[in-house]
C-alpha positions as CSV (number, residue, x, y, z in Angstrom):
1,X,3.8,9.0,19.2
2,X,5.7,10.2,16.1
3,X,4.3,8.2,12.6
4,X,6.0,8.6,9.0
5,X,3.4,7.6,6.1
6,X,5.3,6.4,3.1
7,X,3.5,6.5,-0.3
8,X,4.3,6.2,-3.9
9,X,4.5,9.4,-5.7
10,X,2.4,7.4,-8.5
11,X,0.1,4.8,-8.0
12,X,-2.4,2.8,-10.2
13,X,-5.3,3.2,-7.8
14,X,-8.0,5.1,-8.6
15,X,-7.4,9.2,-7.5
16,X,-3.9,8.2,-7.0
17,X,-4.5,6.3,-3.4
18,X,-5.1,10.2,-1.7
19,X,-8.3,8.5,0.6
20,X,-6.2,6.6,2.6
21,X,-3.3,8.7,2.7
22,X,-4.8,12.5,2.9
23,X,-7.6,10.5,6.1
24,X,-4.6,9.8,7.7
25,X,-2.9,13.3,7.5
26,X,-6.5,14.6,9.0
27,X,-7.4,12.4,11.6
28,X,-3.8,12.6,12.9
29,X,-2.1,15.7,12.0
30,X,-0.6,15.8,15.6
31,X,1.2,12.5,15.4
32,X,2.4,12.3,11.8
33,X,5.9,14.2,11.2
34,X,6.6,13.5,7.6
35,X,5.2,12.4,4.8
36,X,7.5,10.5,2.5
37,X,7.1,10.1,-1.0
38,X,9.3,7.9,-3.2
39,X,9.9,9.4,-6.6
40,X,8.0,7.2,-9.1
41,X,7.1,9.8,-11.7
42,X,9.9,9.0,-14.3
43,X,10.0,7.4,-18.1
44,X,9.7,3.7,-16.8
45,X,6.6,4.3,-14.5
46,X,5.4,6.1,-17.7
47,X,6.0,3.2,-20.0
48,X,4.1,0.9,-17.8
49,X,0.9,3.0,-17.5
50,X,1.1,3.0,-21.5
51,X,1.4,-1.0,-21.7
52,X,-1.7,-1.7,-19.9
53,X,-4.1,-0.1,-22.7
54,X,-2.0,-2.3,-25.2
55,X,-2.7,-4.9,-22.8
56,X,-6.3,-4.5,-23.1
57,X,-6.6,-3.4,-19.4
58,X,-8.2,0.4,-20.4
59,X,-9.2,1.6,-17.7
60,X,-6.3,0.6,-14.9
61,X,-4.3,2.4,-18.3
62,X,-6.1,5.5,-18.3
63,X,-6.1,5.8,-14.5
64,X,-2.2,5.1,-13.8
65,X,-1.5,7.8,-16.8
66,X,-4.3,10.6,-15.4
67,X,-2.3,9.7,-11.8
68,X,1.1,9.9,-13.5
69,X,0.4,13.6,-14.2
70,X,-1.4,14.4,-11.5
71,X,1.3,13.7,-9.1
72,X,3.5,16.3,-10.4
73,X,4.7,18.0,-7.0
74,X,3.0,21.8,-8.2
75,X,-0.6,20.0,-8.6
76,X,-0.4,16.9,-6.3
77,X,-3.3,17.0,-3.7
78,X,-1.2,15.5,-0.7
79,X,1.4,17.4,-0.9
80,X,-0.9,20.4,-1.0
81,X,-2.8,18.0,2.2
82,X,0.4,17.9,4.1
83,X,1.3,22.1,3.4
84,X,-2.3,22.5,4.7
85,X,-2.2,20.6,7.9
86,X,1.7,21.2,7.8
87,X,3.1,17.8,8.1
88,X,6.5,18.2,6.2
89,X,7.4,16.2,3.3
90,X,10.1,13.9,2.6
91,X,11.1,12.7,-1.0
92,X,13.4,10.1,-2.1
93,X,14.4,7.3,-4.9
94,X,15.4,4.9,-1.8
95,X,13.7,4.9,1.4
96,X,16.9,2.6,2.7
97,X,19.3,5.6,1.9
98,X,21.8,6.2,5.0
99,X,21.5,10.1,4.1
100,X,17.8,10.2,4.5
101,X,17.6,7.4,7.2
102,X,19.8,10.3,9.3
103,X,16.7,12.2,8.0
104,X,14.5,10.5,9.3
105,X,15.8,9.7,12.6
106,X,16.2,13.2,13.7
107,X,12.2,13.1,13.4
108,X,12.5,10.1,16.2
109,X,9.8,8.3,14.7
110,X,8.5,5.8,16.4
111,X,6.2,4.0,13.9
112,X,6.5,4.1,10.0
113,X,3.8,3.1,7.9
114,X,4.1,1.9,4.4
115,X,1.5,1.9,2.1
116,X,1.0,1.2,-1.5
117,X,5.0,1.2,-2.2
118,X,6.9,-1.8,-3.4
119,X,10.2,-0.5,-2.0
120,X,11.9,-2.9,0.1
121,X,12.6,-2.2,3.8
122,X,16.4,-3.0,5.0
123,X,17.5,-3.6,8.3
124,X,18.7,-0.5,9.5
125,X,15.0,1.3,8.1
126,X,13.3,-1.4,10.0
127,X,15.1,-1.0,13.1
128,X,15.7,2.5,13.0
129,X,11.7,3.2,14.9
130,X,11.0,2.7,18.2
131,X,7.9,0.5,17.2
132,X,9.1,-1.1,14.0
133,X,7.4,-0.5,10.3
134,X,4.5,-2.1,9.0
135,X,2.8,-2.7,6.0
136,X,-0.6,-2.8,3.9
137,X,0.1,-5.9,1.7
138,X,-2.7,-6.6,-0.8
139,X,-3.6,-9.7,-0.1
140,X,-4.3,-12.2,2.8
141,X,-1.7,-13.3,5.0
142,X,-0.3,-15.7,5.5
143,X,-1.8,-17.3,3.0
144,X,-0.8,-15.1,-0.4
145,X,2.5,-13.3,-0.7
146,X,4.2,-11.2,-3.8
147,X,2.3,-8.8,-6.1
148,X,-1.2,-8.3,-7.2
149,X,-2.7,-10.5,-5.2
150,X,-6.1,-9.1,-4.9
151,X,-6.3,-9.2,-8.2
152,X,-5.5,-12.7,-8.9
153,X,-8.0,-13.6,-6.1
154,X,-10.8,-11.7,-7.6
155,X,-10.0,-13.6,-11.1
156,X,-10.1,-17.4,-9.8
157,X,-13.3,-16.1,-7.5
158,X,-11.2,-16.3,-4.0
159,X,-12.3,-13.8,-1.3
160,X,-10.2,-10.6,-1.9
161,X,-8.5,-8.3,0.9
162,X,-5.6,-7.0,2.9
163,X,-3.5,-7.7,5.2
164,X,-1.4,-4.8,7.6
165,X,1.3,-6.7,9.2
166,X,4.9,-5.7,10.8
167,X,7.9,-5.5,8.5
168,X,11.1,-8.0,8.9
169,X,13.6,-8.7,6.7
170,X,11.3,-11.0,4.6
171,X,9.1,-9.9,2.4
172,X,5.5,-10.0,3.8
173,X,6.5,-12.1,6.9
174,X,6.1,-10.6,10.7
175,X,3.1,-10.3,12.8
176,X,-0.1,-9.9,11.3
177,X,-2.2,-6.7,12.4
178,X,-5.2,-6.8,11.0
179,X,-6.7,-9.0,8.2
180,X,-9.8,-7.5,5.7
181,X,-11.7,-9.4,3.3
182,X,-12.7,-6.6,0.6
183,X,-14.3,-8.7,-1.7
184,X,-15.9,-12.5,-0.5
185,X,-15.9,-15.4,-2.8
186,X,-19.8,-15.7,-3.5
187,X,-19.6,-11.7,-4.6
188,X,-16.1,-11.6,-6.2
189,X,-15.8,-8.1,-7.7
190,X,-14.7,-8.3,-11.3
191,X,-14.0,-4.7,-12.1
192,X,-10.3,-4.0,-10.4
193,X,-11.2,-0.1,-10.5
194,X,-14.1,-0.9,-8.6
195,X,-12.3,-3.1,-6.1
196,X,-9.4,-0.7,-5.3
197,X,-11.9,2.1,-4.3
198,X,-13.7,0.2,-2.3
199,X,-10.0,-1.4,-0.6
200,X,-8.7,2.3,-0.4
201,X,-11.7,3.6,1.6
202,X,-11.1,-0.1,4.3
203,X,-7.4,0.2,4.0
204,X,-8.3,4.0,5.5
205,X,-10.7,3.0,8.0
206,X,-8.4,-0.1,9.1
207,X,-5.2,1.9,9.7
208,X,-7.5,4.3,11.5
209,X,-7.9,1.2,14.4
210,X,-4.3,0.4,13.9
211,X,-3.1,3.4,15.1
212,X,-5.9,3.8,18.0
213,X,-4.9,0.7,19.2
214,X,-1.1,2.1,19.3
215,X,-1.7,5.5,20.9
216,X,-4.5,3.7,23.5
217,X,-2.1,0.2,24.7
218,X,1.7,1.7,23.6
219,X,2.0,-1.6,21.6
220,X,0.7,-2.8,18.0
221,X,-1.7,-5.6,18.4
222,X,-1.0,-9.3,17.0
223,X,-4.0,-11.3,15.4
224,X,-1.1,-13.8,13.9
225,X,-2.8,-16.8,15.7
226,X,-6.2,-16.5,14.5
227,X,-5.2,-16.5,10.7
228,X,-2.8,-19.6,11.1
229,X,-3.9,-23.0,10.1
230,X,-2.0,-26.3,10.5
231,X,-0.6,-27.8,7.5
232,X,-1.5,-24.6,5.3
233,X,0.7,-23.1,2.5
234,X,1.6,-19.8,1.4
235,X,1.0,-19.8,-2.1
236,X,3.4,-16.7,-4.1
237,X,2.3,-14.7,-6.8
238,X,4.1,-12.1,-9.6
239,X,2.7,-9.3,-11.2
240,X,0.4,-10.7,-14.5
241,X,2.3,-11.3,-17.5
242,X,0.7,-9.6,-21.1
243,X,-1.0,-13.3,-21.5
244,X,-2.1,-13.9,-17.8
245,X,-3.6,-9.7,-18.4
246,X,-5.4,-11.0,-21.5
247,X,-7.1,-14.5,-20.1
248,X,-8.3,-12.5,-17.1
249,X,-10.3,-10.3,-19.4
250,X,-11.4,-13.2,-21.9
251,X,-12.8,-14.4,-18.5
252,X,-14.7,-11.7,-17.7
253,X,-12.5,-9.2,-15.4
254,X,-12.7,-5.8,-16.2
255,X,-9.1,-3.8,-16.4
């Protein structure tokens, strides 16, 4: 079985979201023909880093700027992962470009695995492997959808986690894969740094099963029915504005 791993150049988890990314490339250096990386590292991911200490949120600030700089391609550590293990790597500005779709078919991938990028998939990535794309969305489907998720959760003391599910056309629909509670209700986590370690290291050990399961049946497994309830809503959320950043402080979260 042929994977792709697609990861954000820059990230705002801690040590730029290399645990789940480099365990991947080492426990399965055989299967995994590319590692692609959308291009991130540019003036407005720069000017978003820098709002979040104006925000008050310090240390999510001082991380995303630390990872900004790390990730330049002569220091990055999973580029210099892949080179080691020699998984080739892949750049782009849009994973849905026909140019480096061609790309990526000629690798005949048969499973692509996104995680930790907020690009959207379009019909002609999703369709292109033989297995279909899925996706680490941080929160808990079906139940919460859009950004930040987790970190709403962990602010009105809801359990916290993950979901990996398959990719369709809309956003953070298909088949759920696996579902991971990070953080439960009674012990909500309110340091976010803390959190995403802890979700990194899971989100690592989760994919891990995933992809077990895959190279052990020939098919992804589907958990959809047990997380369905009757009558139950999916509730949306959006990334915090400057306001909703500085209540979830006042009340105790630490950013």
């Amino acid at each position: 079985m042929n994977l792709a791993l697609v990861t954000s150049q820059v990230t705002y988890v801690p040590e730029n979201y290399e645990v789940p990314v480099m365990g991947m490339m080492e426990t399965f250096t055989n299967q995994i023909k590319a590692l692609i990386l959308i291009e991130n590292q540019n003036l407005y991911t720069l000017s978003k880093a820098l709002f979040l200490p104006m925000a008050g949120a310090k240390e999510m600030g001082q991380c995303f700027i630390k990872n900004f700089f790390a990730s330049t391609p002569a220091w990055d550590p999973k580029r210099k992962k892949a080179k080691e293990v020699g998984i080739p790597v892949l750049s782009t500005t849009n994973i849905n470009d026909p140019i480096f779709l061609e790309r990526l078919r000629n690798l005949k991938i048969d499973l692509v695995i996104n995680m930790r990028t907020r690009s959207i998939f379009r019909q002609p990535l999703l369709e292109l492997p033989r297995l279909g794309c899925i996706n680490i969305h941080h929160g808990l489907l079906p139940d919460y959808r859009g950004t930040l998720c987790d970190l709403r959760a962990l602010h009105e003391n809801r359990e916290a986690g993950f979901s990996i599910h398959q990719m369709i056309a809309k956003v953070d629909q298909g088949k759920i894969i696996k579902r991971v509670v990070v953080s439960p209700a009674s012990l909500a986590e309110k340091n976010y740094q803390n959190y995403l370690r802890k979700s990194a290291s899971l989100e690592k050990q989760a994919l891990t099963e995933t992809i077990n399961h895959v190279l052990n049946n020939g098919i992804l497994p589907d958990s959809t029915s047990q997380y369905l309830q009757q009558n139950s809503k999916s509730h949306y959320s959006k990334t915090p504005s400057l306001s909703e950043i500085r209540l979830m402080i006042k009340d105790g979260m630490i950013l």
